[in-house]
N, CA and C of each residue as an Amber inpcrd file, in Angstrom:
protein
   567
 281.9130000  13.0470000 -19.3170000 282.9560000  12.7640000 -20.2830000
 283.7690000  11.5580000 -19.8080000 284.1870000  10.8050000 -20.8110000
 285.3610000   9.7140000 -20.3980000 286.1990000   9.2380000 -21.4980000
 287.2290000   8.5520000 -21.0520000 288.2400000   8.9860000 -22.3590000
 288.3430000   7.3040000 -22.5250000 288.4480000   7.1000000 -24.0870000
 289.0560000   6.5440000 -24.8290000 289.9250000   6.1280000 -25.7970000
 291.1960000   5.2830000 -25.0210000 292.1100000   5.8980000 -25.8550000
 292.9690000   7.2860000 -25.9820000 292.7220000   8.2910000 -27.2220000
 292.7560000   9.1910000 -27.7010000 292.0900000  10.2360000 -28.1440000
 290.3650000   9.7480000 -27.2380000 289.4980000  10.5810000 -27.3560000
 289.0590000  10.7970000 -26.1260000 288.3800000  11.7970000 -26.0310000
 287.2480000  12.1940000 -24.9570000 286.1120000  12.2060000 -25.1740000
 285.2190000  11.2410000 -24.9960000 283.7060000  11.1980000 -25.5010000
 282.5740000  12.1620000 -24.3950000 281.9590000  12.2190000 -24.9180000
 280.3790000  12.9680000 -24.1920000 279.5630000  11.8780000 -24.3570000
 279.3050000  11.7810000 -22.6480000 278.1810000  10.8830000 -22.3070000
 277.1530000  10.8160000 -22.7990000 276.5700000  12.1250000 -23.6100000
 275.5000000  12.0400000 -24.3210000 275.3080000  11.5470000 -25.7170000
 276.4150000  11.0410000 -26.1670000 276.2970000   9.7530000 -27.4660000
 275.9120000   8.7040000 -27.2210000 276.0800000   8.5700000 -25.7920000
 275.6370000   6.6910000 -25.2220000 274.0890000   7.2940000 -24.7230000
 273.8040000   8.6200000 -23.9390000 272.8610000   8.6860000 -23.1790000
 271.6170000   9.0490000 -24.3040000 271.7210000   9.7760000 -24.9060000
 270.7710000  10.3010000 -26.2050000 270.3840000   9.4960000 -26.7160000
 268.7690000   9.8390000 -27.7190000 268.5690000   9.0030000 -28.7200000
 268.6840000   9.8940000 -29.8230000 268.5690000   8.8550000 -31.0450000
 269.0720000   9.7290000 -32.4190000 268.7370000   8.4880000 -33.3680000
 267.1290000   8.6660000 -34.2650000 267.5770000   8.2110000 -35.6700000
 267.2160000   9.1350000 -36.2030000 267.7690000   8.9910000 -37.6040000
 267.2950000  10.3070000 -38.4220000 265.8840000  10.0520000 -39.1100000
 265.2850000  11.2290000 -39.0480000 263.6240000  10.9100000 -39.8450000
 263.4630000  11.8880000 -40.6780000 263.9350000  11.2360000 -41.7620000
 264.5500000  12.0700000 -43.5460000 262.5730000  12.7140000 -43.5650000
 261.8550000  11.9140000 -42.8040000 260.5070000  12.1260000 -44.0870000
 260.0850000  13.4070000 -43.1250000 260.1650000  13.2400000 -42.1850000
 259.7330000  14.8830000 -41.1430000 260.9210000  16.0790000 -41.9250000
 261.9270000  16.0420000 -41.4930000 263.5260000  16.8790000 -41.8940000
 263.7540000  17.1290000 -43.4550000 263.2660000  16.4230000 -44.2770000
 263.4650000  16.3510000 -45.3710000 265.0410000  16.5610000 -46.0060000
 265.8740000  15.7050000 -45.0150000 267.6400000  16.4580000 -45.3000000
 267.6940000  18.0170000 -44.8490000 267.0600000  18.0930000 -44.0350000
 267.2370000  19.8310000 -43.1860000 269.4140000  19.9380000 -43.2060000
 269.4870000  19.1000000 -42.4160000 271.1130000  19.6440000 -42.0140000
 272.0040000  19.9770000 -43.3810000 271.7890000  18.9660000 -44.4240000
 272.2590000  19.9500000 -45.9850000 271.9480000  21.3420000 -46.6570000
 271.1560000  21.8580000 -45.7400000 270.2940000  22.5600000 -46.7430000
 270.6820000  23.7830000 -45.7570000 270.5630000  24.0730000 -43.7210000
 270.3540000  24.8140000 -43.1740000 271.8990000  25.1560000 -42.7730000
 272.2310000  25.7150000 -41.8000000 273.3560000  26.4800000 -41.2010000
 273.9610000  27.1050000 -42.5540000 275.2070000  27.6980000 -41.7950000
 275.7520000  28.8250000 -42.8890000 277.0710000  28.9830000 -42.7830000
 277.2920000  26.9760000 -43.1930000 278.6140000  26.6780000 -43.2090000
 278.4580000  25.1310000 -43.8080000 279.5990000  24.8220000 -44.6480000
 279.5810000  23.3190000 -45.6480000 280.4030000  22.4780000 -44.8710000
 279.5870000  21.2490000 -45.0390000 280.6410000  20.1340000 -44.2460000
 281.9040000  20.1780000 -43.9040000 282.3640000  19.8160000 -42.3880000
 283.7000000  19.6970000 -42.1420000 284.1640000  18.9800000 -43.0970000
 285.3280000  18.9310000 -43.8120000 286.2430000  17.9820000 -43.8390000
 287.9420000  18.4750000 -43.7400000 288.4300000  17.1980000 -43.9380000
 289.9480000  17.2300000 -43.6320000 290.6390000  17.1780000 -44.5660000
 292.0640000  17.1220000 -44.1950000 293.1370000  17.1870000 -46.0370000
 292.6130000  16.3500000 -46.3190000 293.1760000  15.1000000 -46.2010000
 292.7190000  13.9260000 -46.6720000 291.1350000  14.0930000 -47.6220000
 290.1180000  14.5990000 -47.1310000 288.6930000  14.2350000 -47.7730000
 289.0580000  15.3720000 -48.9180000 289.8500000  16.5270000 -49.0900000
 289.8130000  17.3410000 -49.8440000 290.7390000  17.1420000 -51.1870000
 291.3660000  16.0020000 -50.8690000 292.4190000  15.0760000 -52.1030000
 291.3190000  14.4740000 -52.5450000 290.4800000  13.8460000 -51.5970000
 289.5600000  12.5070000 -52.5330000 288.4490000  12.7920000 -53.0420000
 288.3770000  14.6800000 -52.5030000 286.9690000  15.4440000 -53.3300000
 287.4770000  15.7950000 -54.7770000 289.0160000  16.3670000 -54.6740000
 289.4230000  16.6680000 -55.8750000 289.5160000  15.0920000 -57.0160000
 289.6930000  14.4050000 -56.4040000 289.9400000  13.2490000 -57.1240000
 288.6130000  12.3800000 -58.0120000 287.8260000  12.4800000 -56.9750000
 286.7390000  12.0480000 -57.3210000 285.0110000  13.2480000 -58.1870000
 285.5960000  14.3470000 -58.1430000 284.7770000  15.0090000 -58.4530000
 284.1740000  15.0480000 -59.8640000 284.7210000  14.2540000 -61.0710000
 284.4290000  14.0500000 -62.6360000 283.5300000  12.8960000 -62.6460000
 283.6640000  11.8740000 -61.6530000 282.5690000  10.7510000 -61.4640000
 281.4590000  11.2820000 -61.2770000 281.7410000  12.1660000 -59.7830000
 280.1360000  12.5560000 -58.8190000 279.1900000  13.6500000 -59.8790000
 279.9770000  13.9300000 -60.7270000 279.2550000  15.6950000 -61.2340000
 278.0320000  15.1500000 -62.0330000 278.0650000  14.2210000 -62.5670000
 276.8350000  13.6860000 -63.2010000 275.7790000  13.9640000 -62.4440000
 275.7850000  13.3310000 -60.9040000 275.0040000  12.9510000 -60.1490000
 274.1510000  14.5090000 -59.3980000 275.0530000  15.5010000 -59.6380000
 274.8250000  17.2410000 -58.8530000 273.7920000  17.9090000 -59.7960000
 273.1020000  18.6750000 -59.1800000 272.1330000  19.8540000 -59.5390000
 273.0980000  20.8810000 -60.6940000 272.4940000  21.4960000 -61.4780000
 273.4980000  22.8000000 -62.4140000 273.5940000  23.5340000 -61.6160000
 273.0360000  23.7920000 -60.1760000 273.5770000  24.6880000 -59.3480000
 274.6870000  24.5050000 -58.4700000 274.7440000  23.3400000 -58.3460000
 275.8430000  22.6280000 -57.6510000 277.2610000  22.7120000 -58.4460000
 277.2430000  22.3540000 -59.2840000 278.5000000  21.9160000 -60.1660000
 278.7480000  23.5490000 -60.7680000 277.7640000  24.8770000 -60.4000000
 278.4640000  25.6160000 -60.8790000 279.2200000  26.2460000 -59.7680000
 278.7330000  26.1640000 -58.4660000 279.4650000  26.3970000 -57.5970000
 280.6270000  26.1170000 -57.0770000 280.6430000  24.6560000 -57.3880000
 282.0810000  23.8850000 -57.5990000 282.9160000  24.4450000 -57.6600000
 282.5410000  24.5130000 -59.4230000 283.0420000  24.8600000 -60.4540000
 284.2170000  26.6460000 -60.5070000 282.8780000  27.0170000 -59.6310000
 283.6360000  28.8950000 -59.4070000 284.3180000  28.4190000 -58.2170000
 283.9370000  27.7510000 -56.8120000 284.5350000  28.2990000 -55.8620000
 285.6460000  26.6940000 -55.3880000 285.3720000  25.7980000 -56.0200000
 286.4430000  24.9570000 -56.0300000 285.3280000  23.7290000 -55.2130000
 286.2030000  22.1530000 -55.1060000 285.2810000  21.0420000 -54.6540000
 285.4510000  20.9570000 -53.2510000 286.0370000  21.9790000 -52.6440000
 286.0300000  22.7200000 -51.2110000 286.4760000  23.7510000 -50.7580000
 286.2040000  24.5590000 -49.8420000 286.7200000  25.8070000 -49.8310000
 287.7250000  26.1060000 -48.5100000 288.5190000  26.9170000 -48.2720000
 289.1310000  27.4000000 -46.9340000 288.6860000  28.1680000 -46.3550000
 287.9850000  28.5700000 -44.8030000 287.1270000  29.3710000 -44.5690000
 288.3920000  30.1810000 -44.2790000 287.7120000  31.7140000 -43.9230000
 288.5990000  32.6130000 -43.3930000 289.2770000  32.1440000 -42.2400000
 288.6490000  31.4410000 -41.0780000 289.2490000  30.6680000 -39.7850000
 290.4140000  29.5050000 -40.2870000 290.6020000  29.4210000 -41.3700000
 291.5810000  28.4110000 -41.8930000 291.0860000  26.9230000 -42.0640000
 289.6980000  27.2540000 -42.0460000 288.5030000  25.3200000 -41.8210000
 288.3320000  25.3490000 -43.3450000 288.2110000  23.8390000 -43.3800000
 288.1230000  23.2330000 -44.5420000 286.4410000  22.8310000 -44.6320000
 286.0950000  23.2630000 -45.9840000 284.5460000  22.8430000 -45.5840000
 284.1150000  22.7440000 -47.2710000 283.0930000  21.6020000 -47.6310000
 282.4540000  21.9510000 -48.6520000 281.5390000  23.3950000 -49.3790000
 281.8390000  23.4710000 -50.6490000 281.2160000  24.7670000 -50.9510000
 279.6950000  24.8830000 -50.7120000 279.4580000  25.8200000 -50.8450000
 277.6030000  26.4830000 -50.8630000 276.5840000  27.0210000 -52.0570000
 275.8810000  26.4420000 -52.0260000 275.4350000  27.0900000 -53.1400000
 274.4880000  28.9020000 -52.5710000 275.0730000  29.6340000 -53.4970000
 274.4640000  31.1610000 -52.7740000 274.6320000  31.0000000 -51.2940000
 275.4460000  30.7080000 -50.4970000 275.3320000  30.6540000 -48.9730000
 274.7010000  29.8700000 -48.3630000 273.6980000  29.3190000 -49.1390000
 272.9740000  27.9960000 -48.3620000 273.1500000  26.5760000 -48.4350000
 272.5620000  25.7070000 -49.6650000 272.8150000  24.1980000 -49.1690000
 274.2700000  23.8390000 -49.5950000 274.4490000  22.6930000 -48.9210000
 275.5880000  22.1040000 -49.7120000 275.9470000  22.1150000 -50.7820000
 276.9510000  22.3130000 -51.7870000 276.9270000  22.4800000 -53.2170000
 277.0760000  20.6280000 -54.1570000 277.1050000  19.9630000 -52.8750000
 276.9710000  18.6430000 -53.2170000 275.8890000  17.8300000 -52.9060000
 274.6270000  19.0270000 -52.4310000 273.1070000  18.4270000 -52.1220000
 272.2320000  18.0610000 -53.4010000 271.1300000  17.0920000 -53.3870000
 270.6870000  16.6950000 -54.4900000 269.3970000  16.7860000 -54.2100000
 268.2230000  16.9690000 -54.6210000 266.5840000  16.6390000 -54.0310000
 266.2900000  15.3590000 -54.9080000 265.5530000  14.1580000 -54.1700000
 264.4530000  13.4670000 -54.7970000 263.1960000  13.7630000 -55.0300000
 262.4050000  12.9580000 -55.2630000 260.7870000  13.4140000 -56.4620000
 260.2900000  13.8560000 -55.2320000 260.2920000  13.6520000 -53.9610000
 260.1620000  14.2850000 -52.5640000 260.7200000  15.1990000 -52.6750000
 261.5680000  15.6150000 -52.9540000 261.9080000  17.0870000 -52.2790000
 262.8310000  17.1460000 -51.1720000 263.2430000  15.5790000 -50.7300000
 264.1780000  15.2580000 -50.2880000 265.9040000  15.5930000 -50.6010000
 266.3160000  16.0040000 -49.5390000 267.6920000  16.6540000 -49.8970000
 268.5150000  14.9740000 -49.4180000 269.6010000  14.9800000 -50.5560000
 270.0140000  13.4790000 -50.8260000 271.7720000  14.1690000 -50.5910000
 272.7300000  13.1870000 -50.9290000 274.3730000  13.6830000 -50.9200000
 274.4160000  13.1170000 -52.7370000 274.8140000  14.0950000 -53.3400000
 275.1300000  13.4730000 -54.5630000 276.2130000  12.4740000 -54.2130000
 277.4560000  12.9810000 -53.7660000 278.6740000  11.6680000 -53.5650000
 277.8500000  10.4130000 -53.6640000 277.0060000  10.1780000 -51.9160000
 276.7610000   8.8880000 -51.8280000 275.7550000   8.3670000 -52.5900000
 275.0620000   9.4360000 -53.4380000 274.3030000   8.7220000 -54.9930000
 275.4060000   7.9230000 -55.8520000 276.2550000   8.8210000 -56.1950000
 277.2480000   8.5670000 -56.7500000 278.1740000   6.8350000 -56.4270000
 278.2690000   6.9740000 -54.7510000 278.8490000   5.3440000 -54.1230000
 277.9010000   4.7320000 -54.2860000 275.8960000   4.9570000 -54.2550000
 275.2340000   3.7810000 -54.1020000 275.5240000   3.1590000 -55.3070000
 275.9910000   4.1980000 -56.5820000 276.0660000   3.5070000 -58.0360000
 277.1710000   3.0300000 -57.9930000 277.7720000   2.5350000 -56.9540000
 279.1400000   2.2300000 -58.2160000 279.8940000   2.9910000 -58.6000000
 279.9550000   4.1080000 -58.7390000 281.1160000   5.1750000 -59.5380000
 282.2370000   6.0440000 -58.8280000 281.9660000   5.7720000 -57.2260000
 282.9970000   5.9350000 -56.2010000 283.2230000   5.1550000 -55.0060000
 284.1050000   4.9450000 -54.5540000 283.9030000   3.9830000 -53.2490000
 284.5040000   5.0270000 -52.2920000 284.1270000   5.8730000 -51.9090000
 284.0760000   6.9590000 -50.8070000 282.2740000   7.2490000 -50.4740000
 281.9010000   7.3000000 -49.7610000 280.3320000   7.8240000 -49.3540000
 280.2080000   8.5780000 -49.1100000 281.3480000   9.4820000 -48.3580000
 280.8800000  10.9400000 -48.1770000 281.8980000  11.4610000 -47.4610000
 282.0470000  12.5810000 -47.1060000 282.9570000  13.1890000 -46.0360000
 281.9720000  12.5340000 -44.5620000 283.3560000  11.9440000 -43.9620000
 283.1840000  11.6980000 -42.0690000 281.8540000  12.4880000 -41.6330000
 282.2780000  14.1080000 -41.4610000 281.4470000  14.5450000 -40.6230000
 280.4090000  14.3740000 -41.2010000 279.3080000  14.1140000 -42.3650000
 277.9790000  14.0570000 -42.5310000 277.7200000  12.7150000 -42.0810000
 278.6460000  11.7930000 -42.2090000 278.4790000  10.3250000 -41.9700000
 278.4780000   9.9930000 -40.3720000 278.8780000  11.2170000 -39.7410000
 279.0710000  10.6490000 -38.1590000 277.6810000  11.7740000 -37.5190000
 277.2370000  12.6660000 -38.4910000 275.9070000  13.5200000 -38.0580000
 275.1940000  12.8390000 -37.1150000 274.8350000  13.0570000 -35.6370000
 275.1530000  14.1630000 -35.0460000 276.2610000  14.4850000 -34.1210000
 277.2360000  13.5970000 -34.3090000 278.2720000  13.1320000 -33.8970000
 279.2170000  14.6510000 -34.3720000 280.0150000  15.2860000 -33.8250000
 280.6670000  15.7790000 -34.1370000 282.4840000  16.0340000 -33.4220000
 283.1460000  15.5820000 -34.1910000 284.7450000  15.3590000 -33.7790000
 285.4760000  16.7700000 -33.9770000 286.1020000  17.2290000 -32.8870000
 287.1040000  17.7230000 -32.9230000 288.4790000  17.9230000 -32.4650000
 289.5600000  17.2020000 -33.5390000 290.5600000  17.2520000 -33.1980000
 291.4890000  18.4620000 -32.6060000 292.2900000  18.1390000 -31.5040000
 293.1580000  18.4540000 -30.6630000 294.7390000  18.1290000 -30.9090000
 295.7500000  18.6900000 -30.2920000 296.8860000  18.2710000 -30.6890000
 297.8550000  16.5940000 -29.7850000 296.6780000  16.6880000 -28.5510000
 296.7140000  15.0940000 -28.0210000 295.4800000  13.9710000 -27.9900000
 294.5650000  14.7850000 -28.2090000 293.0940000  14.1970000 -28.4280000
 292.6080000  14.4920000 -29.2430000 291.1930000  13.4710000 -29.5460000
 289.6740000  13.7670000 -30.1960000 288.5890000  14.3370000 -29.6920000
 288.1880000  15.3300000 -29.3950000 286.5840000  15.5430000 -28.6100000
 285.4590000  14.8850000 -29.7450000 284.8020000  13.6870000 -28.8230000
 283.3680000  13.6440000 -29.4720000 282.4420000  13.9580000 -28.9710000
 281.8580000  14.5200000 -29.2710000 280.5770000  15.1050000 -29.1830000
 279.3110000  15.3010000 -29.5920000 278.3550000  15.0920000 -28.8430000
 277.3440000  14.9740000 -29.3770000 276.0650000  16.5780000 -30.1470000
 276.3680000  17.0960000 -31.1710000 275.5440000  18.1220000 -31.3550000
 274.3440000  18.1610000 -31.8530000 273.7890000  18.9200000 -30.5910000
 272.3130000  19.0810000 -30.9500000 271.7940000  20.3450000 -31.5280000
 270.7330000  19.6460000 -32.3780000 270.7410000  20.9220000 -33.5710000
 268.5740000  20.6360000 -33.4240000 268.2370000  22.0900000 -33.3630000
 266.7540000  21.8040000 -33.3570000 265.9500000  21.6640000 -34.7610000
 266.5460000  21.6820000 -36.0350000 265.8970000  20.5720000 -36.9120000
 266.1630000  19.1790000 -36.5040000 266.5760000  18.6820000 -35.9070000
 266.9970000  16.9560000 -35.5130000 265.9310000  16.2450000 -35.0590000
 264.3940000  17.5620000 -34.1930000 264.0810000  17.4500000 -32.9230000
 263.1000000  16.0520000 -33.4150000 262.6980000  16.0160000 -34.5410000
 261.9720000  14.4070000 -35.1430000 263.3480000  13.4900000 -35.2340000
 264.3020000  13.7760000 -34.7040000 265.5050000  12.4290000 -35.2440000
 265.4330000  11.8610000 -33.8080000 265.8530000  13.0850000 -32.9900000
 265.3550000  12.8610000 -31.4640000 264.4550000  12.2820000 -30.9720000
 263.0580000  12.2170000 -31.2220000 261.6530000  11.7530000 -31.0650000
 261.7670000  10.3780000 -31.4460000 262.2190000   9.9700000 -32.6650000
 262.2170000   8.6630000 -33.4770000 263.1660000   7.6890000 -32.8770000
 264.4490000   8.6240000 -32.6720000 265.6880000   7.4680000 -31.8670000
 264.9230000   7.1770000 -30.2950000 263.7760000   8.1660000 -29.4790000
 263.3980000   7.6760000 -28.4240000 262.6780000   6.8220000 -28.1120000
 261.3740000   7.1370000 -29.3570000 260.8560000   5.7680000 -29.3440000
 261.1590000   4.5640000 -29.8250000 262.2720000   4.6090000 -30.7620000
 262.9650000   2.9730000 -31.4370000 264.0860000   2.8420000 -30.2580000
 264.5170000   3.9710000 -29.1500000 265.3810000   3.6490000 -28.3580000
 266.5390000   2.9740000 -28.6690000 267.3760000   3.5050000 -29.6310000
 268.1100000   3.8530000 -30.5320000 269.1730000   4.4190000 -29.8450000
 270.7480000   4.8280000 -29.0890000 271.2780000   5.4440000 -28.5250000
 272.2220000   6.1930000 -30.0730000 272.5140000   7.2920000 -29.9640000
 273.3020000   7.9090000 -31.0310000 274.3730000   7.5460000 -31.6110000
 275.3930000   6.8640000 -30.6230000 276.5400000   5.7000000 -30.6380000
 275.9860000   4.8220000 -31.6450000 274.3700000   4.1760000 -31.7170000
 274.5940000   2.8610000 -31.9260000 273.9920000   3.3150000 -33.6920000
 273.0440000   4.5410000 -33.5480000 272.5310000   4.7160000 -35.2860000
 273.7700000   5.5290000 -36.2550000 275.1830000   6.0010000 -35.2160000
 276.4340000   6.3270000 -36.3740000 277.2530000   5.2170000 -36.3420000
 277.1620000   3.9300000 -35.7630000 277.6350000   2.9910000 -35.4720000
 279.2510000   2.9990000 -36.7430000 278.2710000   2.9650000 -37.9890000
 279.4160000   2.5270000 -38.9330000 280.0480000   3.7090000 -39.1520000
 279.4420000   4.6270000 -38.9570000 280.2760000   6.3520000 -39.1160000
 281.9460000   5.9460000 -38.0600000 281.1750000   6.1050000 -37.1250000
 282.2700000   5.2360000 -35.6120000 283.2350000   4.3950000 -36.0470000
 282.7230000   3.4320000 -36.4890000 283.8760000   2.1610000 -36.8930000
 284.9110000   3.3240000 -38.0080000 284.3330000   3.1790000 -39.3870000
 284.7860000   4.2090000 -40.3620000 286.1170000   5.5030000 -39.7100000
 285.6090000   6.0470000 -38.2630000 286.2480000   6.8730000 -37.8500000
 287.2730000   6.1780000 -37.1890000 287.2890000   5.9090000 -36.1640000
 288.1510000   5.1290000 -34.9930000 288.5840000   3.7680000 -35.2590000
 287.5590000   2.7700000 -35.9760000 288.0210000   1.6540000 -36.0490000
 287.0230000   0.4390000 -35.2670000 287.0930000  -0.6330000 -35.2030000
 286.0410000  -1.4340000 -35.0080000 286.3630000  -1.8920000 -33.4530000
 287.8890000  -2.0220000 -33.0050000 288.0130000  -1.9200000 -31.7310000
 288.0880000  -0.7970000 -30.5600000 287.8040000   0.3270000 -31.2830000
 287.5780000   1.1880000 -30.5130000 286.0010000   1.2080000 -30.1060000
 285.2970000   1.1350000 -31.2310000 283.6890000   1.1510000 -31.0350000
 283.1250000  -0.4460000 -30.2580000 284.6050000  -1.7140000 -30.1130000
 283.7950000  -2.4940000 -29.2510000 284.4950000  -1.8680000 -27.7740000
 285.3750000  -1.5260000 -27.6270000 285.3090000  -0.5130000 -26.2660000
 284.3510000   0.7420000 -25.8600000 283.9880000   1.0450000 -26.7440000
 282.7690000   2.3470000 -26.5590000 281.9360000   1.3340000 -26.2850000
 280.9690000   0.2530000 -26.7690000 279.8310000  -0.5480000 -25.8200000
 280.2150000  -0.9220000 -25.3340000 281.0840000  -1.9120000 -24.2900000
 281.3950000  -2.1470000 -23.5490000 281.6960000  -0.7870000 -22.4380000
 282.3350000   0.1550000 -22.5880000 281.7070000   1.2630000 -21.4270000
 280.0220000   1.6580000 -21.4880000 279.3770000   1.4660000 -22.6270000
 278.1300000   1.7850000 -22.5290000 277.4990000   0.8520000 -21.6310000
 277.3550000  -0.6620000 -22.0340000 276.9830000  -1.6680000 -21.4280000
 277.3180000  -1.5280000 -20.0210000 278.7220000  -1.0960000 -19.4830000
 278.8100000  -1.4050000 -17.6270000 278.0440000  -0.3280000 -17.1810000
 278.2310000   0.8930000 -17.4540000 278.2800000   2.1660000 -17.1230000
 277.1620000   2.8550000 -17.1520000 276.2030000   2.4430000 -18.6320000
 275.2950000   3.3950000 -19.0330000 273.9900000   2.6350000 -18.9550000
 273.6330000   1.9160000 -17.9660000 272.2690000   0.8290000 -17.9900000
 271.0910000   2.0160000 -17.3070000
């Protein structure tokens, strides 16, 4: 671990590899665990805000889930998280003619009809932040559907830092992430 700033990073964002390989995974992380994206107040104003644009873009299973359980929910632990459809995928997951699990939102931003892409935590995947009341923990989570994201970032040799790169900037800012390579660069050769 080493700190930046206001965070505490895990060496294993610089040390890991990580790209994602949609065509092995097929969007596994939307679809599996048995819990909906982190997000924060903030993303839960701009879900409510933006949710009459994106609905075009959602499954009828999606938008009815919404619809009953709201465009995010409060878990019993007091976490903020996107809804589910029946307990499983995201209620904002989409499939292509693949069978590919897509984010309606960022269908929604590739068109034009929002300039938000998504909630942080899918955007910083496998990156995962958790705030503290003086810090950030980042962290790197490993999840064994990834294990082809893993394989792919090793052989393109890819470090995890560098394929959430813009997640990073997006999060922290662009001078924080040129201090994160620059400790990578002295430190992590």
């Amino acid at each position: 671990m080493f700190q930046l700033g206001k965070t505490i990073i895990s060496e294993d964002i610089i040390q890991k590899d990580f790209v994602c390989n949609l065509s092995a995974c097929k969007g596994a992380c939307c679809i599996e665990g048995d819990a909906g994206a982190p997000l924060n107040e903030e993303e839960v104003k701009i879900l409510e805000d933006i949710y009459p644009k994106v609905k075009p873009f959602l499954r009828k299973e999606g938008v009815e889930a919404i619809e009953s359980q709201g465009t995010s929910i409060k878990t019993v632990f007091g976490d903020l998280e996107t809804p589910l459809i029946n307990g499983a995928e995201c209620a904002y997951v989409i499939f292509d003619d693949n069978n590919m699990a897509l984010c309606g939102i960022e269908q929604a931003y590739i068109k034009g009809e929002v300039d938000w892409k998504k909630p942080i935590s899918c955007h910083l995947y496998p990156i995962r932040v958790k705030d503290y009341s003086e810090f950030s923990g980042v962290n790197y989570e490993r999840w064994d559907i990834c294990d082809d994201a893993c394989s792919l970032g090793k052989e393109l040799q890819v470090p995890v830092y560098k394929f959430v790169k813009e997640a990073l900037i997006r999060k922290f800012g662009e001078d924080w992430y040129t201090e994160l390579e620059k400790v990578a660069e002295e430190n992590f050769k």
